[in-house]
KEMI-878214 format. One record per residue (C-alpha): x negated, y negated, z negated. Coordinates in steps of 0.02 Angstrom, whole numbers, padded with zeros to 5 digits, always signed. Layout:
% residues N
XYZ
...
END
This chain:
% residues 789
+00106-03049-02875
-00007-02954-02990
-00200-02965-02918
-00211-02808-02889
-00076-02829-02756
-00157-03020-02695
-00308-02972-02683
-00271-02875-02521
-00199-03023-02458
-00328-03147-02498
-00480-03010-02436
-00399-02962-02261
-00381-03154-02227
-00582-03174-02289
-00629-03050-02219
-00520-03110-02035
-00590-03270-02029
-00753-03229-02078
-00782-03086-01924
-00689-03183-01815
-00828-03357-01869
-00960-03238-01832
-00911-03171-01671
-00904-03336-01628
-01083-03394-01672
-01183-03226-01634
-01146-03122-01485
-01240-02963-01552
-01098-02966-01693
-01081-02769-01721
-00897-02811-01780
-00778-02829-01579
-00633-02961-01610
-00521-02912-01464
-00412-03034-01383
-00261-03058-01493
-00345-02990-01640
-00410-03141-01720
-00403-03268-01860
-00391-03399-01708
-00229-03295-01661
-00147-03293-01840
-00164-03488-01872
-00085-03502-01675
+00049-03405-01755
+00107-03551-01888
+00267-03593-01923
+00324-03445-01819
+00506-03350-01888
+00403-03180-01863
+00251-03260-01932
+00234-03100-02045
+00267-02961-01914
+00141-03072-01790
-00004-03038-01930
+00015-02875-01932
+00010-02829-01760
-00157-02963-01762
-00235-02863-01892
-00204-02716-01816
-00277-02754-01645
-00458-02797-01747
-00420-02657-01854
-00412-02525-01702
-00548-02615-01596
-00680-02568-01729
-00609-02397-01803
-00567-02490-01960
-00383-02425-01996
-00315-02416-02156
-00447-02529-02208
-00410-02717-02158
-00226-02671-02146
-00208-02635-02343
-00085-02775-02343
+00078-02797-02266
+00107-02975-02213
+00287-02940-02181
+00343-02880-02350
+00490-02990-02390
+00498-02920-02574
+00318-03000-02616
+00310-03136-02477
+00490-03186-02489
+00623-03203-02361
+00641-03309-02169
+00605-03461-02220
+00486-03456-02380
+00396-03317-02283
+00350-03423-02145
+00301-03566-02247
+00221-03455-02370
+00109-03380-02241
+00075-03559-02140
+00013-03631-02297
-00090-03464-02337
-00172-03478-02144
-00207-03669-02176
-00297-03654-02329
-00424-03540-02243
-00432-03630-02103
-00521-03739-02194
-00677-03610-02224
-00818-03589-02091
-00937-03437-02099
-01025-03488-01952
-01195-03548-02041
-01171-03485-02208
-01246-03334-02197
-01418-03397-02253
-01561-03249-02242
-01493-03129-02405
-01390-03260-02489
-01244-03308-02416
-01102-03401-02483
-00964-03283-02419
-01042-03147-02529
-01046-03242-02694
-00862-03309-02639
-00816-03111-02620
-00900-03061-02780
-00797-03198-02868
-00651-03142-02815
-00678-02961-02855
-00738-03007-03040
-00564-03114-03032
-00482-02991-02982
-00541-02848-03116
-00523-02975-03239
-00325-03017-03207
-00269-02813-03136
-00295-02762-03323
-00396-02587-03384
-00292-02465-03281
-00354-02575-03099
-00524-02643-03155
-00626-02485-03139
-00665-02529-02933
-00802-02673-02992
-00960-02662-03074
-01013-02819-03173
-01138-02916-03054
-01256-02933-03219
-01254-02751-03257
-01261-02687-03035
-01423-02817-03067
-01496-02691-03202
-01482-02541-03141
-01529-02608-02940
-01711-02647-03043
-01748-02534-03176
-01691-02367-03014
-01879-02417-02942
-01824-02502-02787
-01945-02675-02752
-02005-02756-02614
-02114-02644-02558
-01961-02514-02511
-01931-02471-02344
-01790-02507-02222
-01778-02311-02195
-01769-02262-02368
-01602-02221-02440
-01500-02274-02572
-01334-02188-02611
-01180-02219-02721
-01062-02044-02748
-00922-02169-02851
-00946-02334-02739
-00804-02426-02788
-00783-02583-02687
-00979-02554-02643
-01070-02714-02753
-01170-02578-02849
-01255-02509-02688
-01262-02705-02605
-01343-02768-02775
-01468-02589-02757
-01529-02625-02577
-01546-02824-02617
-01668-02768-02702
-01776-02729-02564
-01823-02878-02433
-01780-02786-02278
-01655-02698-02330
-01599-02501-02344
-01498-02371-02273
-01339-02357-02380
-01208-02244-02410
-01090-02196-02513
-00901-02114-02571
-00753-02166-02649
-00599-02062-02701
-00472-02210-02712
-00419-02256-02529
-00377-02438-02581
-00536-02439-02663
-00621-02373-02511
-00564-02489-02401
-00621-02625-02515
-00802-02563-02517
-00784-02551-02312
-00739-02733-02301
-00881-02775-02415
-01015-02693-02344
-00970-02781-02170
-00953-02960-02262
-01120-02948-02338
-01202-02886-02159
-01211-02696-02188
-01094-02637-02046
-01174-02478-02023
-01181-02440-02207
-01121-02247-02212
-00965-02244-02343
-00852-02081-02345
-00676-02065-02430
-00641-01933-02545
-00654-01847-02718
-00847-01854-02744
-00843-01683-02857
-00725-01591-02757
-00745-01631-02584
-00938-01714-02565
-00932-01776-02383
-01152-01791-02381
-01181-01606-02334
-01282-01511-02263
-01194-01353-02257
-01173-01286-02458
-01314-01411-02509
-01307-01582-02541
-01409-01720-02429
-01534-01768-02534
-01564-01978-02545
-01739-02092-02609
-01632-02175-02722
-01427-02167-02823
-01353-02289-02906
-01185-02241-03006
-01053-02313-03120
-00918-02164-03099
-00762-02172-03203
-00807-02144-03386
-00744-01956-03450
-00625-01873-03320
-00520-01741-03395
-00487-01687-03222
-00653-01679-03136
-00642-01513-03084
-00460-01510-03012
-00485-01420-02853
-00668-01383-02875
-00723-01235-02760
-00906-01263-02725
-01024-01304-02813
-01160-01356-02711
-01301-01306-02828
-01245-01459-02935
-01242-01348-03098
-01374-01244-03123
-01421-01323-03285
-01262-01300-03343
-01071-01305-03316
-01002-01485-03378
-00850-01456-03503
-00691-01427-03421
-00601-01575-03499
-00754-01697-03481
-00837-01742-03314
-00982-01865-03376
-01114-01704-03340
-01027-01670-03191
-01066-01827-03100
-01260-01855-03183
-01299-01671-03102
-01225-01733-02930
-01346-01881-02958
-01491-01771-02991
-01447-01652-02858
-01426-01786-02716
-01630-01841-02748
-01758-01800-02655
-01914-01707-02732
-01975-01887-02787
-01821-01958-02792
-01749-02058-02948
-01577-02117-03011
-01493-02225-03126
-01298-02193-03192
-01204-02285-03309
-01119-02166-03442
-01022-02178-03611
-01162-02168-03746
-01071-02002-03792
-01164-01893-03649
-01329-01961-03772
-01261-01847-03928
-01111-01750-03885
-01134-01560-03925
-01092-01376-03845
-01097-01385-03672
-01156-01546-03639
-01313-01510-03765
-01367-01372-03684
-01354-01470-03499
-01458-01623-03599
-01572-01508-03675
-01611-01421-03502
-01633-01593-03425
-01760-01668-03570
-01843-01494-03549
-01893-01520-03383
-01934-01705-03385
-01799-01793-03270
-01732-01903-03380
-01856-02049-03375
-01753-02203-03486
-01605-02234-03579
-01545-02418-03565
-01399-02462-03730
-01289-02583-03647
-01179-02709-03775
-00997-02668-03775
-00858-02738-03676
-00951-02773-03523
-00843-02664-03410
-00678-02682-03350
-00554-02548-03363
-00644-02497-03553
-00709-02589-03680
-00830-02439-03765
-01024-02469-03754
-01099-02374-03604
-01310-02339-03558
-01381-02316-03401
-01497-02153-03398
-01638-02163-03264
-01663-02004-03174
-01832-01990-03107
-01898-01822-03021
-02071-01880-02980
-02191-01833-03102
-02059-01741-03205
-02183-01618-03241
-02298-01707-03313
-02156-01793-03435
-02185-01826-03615
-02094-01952-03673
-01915-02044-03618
-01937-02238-03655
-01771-02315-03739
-01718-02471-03740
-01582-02541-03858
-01499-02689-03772
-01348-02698-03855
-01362-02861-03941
-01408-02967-03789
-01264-03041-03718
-01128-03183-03730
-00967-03206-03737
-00859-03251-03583
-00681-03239-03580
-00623-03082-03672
-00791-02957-03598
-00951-02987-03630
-01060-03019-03500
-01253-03019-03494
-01359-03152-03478
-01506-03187-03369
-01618-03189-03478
-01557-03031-03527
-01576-02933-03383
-01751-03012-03355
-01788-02938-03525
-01720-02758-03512
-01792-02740-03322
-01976-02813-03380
-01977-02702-03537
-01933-02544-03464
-02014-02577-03275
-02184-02612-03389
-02141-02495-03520
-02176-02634-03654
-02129-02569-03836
-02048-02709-03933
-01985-02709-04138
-01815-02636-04159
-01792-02651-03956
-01880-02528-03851
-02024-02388-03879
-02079-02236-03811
-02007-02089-03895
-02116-01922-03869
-02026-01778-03828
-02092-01686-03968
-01985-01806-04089
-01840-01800-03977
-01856-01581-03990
-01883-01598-04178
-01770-01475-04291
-01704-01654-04349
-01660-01730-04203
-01641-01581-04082
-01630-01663-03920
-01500-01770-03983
-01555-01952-03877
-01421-02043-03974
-01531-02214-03981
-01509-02278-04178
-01594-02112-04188
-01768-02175-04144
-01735-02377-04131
-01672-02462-04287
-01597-02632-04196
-01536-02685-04350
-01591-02863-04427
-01669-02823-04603
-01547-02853-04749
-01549-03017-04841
-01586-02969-05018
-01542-03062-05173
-01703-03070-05303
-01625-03057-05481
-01799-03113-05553
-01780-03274-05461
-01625-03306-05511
-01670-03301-05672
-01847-03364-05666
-01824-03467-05532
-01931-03497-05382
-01944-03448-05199
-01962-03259-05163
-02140-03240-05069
-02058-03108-04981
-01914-03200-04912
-02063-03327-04847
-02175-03204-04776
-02045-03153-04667
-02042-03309-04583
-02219-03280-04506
-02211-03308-04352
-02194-03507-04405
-02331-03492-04517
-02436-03402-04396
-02407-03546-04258
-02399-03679-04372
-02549-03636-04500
-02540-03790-04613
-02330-03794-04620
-02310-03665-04756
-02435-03754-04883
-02348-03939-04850
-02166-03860-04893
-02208-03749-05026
-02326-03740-05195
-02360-03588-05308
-02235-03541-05442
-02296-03396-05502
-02366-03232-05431
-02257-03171-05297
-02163-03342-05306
-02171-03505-05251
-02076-03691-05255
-02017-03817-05133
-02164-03943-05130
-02032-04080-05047
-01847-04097-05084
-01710-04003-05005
-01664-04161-04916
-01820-04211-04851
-01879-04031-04767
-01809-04046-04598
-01909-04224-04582
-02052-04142-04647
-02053-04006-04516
-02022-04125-04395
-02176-04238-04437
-02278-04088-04439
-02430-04069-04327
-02370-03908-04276
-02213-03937-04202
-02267-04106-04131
-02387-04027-04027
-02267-03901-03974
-02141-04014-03898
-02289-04089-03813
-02334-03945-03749
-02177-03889-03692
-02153-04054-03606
-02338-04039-03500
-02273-03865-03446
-02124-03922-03373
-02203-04058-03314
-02344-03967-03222
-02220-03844-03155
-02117-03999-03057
-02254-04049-03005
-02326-03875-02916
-02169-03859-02864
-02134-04009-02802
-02188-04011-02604
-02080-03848-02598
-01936-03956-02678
-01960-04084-02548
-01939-03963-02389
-01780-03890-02423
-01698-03868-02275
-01573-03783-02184
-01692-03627-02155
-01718-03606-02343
-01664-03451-02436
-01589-03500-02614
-01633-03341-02675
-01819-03340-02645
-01822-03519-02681
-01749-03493-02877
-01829-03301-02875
-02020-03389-02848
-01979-03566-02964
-01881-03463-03107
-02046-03330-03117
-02173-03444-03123
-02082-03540-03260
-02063-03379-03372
-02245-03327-03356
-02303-03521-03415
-02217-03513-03567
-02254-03325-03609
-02403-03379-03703
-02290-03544-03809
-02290-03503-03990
-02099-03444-04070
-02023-03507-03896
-01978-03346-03807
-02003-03355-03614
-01860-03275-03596
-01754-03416-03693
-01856-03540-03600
-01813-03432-03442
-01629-03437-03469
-01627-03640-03476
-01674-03653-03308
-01558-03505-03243
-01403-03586-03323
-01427-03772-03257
-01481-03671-03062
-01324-03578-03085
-01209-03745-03157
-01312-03877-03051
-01463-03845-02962
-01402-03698-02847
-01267-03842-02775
-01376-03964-02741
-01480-03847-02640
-01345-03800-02541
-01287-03955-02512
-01478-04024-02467
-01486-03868-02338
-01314-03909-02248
-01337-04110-02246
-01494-04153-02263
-01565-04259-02418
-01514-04438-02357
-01329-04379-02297
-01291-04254-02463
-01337-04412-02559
-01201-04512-02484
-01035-04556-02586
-00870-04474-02506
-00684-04504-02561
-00619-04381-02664
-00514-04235-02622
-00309-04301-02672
-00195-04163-02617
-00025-04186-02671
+00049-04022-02568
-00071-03889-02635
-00085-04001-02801
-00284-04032-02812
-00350-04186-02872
-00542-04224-02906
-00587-04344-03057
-00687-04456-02976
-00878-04554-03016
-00831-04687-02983
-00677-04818-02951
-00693-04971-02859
-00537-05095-02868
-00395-05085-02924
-00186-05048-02887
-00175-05004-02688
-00354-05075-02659
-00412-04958-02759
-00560-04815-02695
-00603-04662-02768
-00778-04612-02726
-00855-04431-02807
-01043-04426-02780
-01103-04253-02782
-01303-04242-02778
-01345-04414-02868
-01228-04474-02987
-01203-04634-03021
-01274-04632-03190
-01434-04571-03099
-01417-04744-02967
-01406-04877-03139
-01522-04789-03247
-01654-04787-03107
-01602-04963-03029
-01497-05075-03136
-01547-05026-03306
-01572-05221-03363
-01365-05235-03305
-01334-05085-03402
-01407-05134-03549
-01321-05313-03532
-01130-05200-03515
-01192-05101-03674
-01208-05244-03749
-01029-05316-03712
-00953-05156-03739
-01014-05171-03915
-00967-05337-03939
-00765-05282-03886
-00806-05163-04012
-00829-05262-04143
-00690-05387-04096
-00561-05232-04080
-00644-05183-04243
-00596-05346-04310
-00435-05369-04259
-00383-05204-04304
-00442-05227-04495
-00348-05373-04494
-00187-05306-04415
-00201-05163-04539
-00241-05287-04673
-00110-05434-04635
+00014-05368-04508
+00113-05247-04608
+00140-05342-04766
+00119-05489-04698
+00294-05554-04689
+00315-05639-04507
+00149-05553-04427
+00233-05389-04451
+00334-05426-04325
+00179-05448-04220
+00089-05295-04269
+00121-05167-04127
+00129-04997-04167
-00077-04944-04136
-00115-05079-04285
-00173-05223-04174
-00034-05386-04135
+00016-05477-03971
-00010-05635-03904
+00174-05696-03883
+00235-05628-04051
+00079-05716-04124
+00132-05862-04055
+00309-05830-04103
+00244-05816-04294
+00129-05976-04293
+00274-06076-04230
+00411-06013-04349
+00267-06045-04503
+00233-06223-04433
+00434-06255-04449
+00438-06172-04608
+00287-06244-04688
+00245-06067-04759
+00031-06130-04749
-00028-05943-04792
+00066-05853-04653
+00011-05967-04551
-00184-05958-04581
-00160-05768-04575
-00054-05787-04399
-00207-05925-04348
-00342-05804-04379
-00248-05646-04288
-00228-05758-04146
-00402-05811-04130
-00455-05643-04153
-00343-05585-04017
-00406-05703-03906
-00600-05648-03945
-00540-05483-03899
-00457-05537-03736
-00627-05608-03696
-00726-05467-03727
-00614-05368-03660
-00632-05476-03490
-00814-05487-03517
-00843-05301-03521
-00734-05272-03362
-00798-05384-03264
-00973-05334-03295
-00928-05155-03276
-00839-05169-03095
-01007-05290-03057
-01095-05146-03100
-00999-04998-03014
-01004-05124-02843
-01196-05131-02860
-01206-04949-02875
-01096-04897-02734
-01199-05044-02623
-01353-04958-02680
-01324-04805-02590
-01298-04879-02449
-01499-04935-02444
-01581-04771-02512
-01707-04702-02410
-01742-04505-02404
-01891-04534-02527
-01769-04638-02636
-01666-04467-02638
-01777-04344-02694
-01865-04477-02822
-01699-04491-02909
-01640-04292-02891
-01835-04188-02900
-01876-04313-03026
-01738-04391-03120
-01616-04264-03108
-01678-04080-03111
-01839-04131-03196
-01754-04253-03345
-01637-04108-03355
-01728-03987-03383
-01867-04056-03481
-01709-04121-03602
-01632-03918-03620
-01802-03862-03660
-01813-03995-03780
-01675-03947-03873
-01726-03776-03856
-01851-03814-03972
-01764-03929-04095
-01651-03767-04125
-01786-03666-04174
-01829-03826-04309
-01657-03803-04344
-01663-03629-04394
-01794-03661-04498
-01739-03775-04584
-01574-03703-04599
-01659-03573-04693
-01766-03656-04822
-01624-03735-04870
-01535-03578-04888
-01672-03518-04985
-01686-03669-05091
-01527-03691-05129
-01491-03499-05166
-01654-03492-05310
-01608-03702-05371
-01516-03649-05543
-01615-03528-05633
-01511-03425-05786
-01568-03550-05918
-01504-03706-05823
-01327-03627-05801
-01332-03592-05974
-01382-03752-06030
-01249-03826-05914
-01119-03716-05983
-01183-03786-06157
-01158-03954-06101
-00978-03928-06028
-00938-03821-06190
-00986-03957-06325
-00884-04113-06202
-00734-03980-06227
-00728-03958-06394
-00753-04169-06420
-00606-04191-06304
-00518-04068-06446
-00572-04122-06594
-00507-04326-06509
-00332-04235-06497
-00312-04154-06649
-00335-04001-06598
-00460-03893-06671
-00599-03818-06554
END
């Protein structure tokens, strides 16, 4: 099935078993599950010939207990053409009804972070990802929803009453991302066009706890459902990612609410038409933020004169230049443009931001980064003007005859990275460029004394490596400067565990992941905001990435078992059926005996480093003894074995020999008195049986070893747990990425003395005298050939 057909299938049964979990464990559930209208009821209905028909007629009964037709009965469970006929059918759908009978939603709705909404925003980036440009356009990158949630206004001190609306909702994570934003929540509502679509954003807002959330179906333009009578209802906040550039817009369009009296959008381009419906549904104070092609920044004619009109009267607050490719269903750039009515008056600048170089790669989109959105929410929420990034432009340069309200953003930020350029004196001359070093200030400015150990005058304007090529990254290494700044990274971290550590300790069931990483991850940014050349923000994104690939788990798994019990070993997951298969930690045994243990909050590596490190050393010191002996053997396989008349025969086909043919070999040299084949075959054998024993040495010391570990857990105490974990794990993590983090920024350094080095080594007049050299040799190898030069 294509997922834009699957992902009915696989939502209606999340979104079954997850009302009918919750019904189960909290009687003021606003969601009824009516007798026969359960997930209970489909997985009694396994293995049943009318499984398919029977899940319908389920469905429906939940669907018409809670007015919620046409929105959990998307899919048809009967369909033989996708499910398959009789037989397959029913085993199709029994498997299907298994597999999430395995899920319980009962406690995982922690407060605001639950694991059924990050399981439902996988599956609807999965699902834009695989239904190709012409499905994708119902999801909003999580990463990008983040953005514009923040930079709209809405914070913690919002109110539950205060409104937040969406006019092109999609499947609803834009307005769920918005009102995360504030702690207790908002009044949402929204509209969608696309009844599929609709229905998706309906089943969303329920899964994430929003059942009264106010969404409407229908052509937002056209037909606006949020009335009141030829006005629109006006809302505190809208958020909006509406399809990019309708030609069709106004299809149909009768009224228009007082949506254009700025100006009337182009006929064959509705990007204007939906930012006026934005600006129109705000209150008097109100404020908005839209994501739009950059066109509506420069595009002429009618759109001008609407961006002209809006500039004029101050409601355009910030433009935000997203990187390309983040969206699916387009790959052009887009910006968000923050509406802002309060204060419009008053207006004299718009504040720009040029993010479009801030991302990474994932897949075939880009996708932004934490540390990304940290930076493009702190810069514009604090208005901070950064080089060739953000700044305030005054609306007397933006109304200039040059510009003439043109906000196209390489207009007034130059992102650009200044050009490398060649010196032609240097070349010649030879020496360093003082330019090219001056631009590498920031390193001089942190490190004072660096610059004068690398480098020594040339001439004015020019100087020369004081050390060789070879030796500079040692010599930045050694210096003061960066010593200290490893140090000082290391106390931060450090100091940060330990602050944090009590808080560490207490996780429990009643802790919210969220606020837990929210508080830890903002602390750690504002320590290193002050670290010379290390941005915070760099330093920032090292701890988001091991939350989001480590840390984040463990919690989880701490707050559903406890400390002691998440630290226990389990047997891992072998199921042949539905073909999964964990690689395990650890193996103990071997053939049928053998057990397959996976230990997911301590590994084992964590148990021998902290308890057995003398046995560990001892194994890594057999292991490179069989080393050597395979090393050994191999050389003289490689050496002997071949060529080696008999012993070829012995030589297997990885280089090394075996013991029989060996044998074999010694035997037939004895009875042929051949003396050198049988030293050779001697030697191999002896070798091979050095091997053997290291080989046995190693083993036996290793399954010692894994038996220790496995016994160990067995006597770990709670305090044991979080030593090893809080301490060993998350802290010698950590402290290890922010390490590196700084050995790349020696790196680049480095790299670029080098380049710089290497690009000014050969002045003119050594090339030439080289060329000399090479010229004369030529015309002696001539002259010795008879030939004359």
């Amino acid at each position: 099935m294509d997922a834009s057909q699957y992902k009915d299938y696989v939502l209606t049964l999340l979104f079954m078993k997850y009302v009918t979990d919750k019904a189960k464990s909290d009687p003021d559930s606003l969601i009824e599950v009516p007798e026969g209208g359960s997930f209970d009821d489909m997985l009694a209905a396994k293995g049943d010939k009318e499984i398919g028909d029977r899940f319908n007629k389920i469905i429906g009964k939940l669907a018409e207990a809670n007015d919620l037709r046409n929105v959990i009965d998307q899919a048809d469970f009967n369909d033989a053409e996708k499910l398959g006929n009789g037989k397959e059918m029913q085993d199709r759908l029994s498997k299907l009804v298994t597999i999430f009978n395995e899920l319980d939603f009962r406690g995982s709705r922690a407060e605001g972070d639950d694991l059924l909404g990050d399981a439902y925003e996988y599956l609807m980036r999965h699902f834009a990802t695989e239904s190709g440009k012409s499905k994708g356009q119902f999801y909003t990158p999580a990463e990008v929803s983040r953005v514009v949630a923040q930079v709209v206004g809405i914070n913690s001190q919002t109110r539950q009453d205060e409104t937040v609306y969406d006019a092109a909702c999609g499947s609803g994570s834009l307005l769920l991302k918005a009102a995360a934003q504030a702690p207790r929540g908002m009044t949402i509502y929204g509209q969608e066009k696309d009844n599929a679509t609709w229905a998706l954003s309906r089943m969303n807002m329920i899964l994430h706890g929003n059942e009264t959330a106010e969404i409407h179906k229908g052509d937002t333009i056209t037909s606006p459902k949020l009335t009141d009578g030829t006005r629109l209802k006006t809302f505190d906040y809208v958020v909006m990612n509406p399809p990019f550039s309708v030609k069709s817009w106004s299809n149909g369009l009768e009224n228009d609410f007082g949506r254009f009296e700025y100006g009337m959008p182009p006929e064959k381009n509705g990007d204007y038409a939906f930012l006026l419906h934005a600006l129109t549904s705000l209150k008097s104070e109100g404020k908005a933020a839209v994501i739009l092609p950059h066109g509506v920044l420069f595009r002429g004619n009618a759109e001008a004169n609407i961006r002209k009109e809006l500039l004029k009267r101050g409601f355009i607050k910030g433009i935000i230049g997203l990187p390309a490719n983040l969206f699916y269903g387009t790959g052009i750039p887009a910006c968000i443009v923050i509406l802002d009515k309060e204060n419009a008056v008053a207006r004299s600048g718009v504040f720009m931001i040029d993010a479009s170089r801030g991302f990474v790669k994932d897949g075939n989109k880009n996708r932004l980064r934490h540390q990304d959105i940290h930076k493009i929410v702190d810069t514009f929420n604090k208005q901070i003007e950064t080089e060739r990034y953000s700044r305030m432009v005054p609306l007397s340069e933006i109304a200039d005859a040059k510009n003439d309200y043109n906000l196209n953003i390489p207009r007034y930020i130059d992102s650009t990275e200044p050009e490398d350029l060649q010196d032609l004196h240097a070349h010649i001359h030879g020496g360093i460029p003082n330019r090219d070093l001056d631009a590498l200030a920031e390193y001089w400015e942190s490190f004072p004394e660096l610059r004068g150990q690398l480098f020594r005058p040339n001439r004015p304007g020019y100087s020369d490596l004081a050390v060789d090529v070879s030796e500079v990254q040692q010599a930045i290494l050694d210096a003061p400067g960066f010593v200290e700044l490893q140090g000082q990274v290391r106390e931060i971290v450090r100091e940060w565990f330990t602050d944090h550590r009590d808080k560490l300790v207490g996780i429990n069931s009643s802790t919210n992941p969220s606020e837990l990483i929210t508080e830890l991850s903002e602390d750690f940014l504002a320590r290193f905001k002050d670290v010379p050349l290390l941005s915070e923000y760099d330093a920032y994104q090292q701890l988001m990435t091991y939350w989001n690939d480590v840390m984040n788990d463990d919690v989880f798994l701490v707050m559903n078992d406890g400390w002691l019990e998440a630290s226990k070993p389990r047997a891992t997951i072998e199921d042949k059926e539905r073909k999964l298969s964990e690689e395990p930690d650890l193996v103990i045994g071997a053939g049928r005996k053998k057990a397959k243990y996976k230990m997911d909050l301590v590994p084992p590596a964590l148990i021998v480093a902290h308890y057995f490190s003398e046995e560990q050393a001892h194994l890594d010191e057999l292991n490179s003894n069989l080393e050597s002996a395979t090393g050994a053997l191999t050389e003289h396989s490689e050496e002997h074995g071949v060529d080696g008349g008999l012993l070829a025969d012995a030589s297997n086909d990885k280089g090394a020999y075996t013991k029989q043919l060996l044998t074999a070999a010694i035997r037939e040299a004895k009875a042929t008195q051949d003396n050198e084949t049988l030293e050779r075959a001697a030697d191999a054998l002896r070798l091979f049986d050095s091997e053997t024993a290291a080989k046995k040495a190693a083993k036996d010391a290793q399954l010692a070893l894994d038996e220790h570990t496995l016994r160990k857990y067995g006597s770990l105490t709670e305090s044991d747990v979080q030593t090893l974990v809080i301490d060993d794990k998350w802290h010698g993590i950590i402290a290890r990425n922010l390490n590196d983090e700084v050995a790349e920024l020696t790196l680049r350094l480095v790299a670029r003395i080098n380049e710089l080095g290497e690009r000014y080594a050969d002045t003119v007049s050594n090339l030439e005298q080289i060329c000399a050299s090479l010229q004369s040799t030529v015309s002696r190898n001539l002259v010795d050939m008879g030939i004359e030069s």
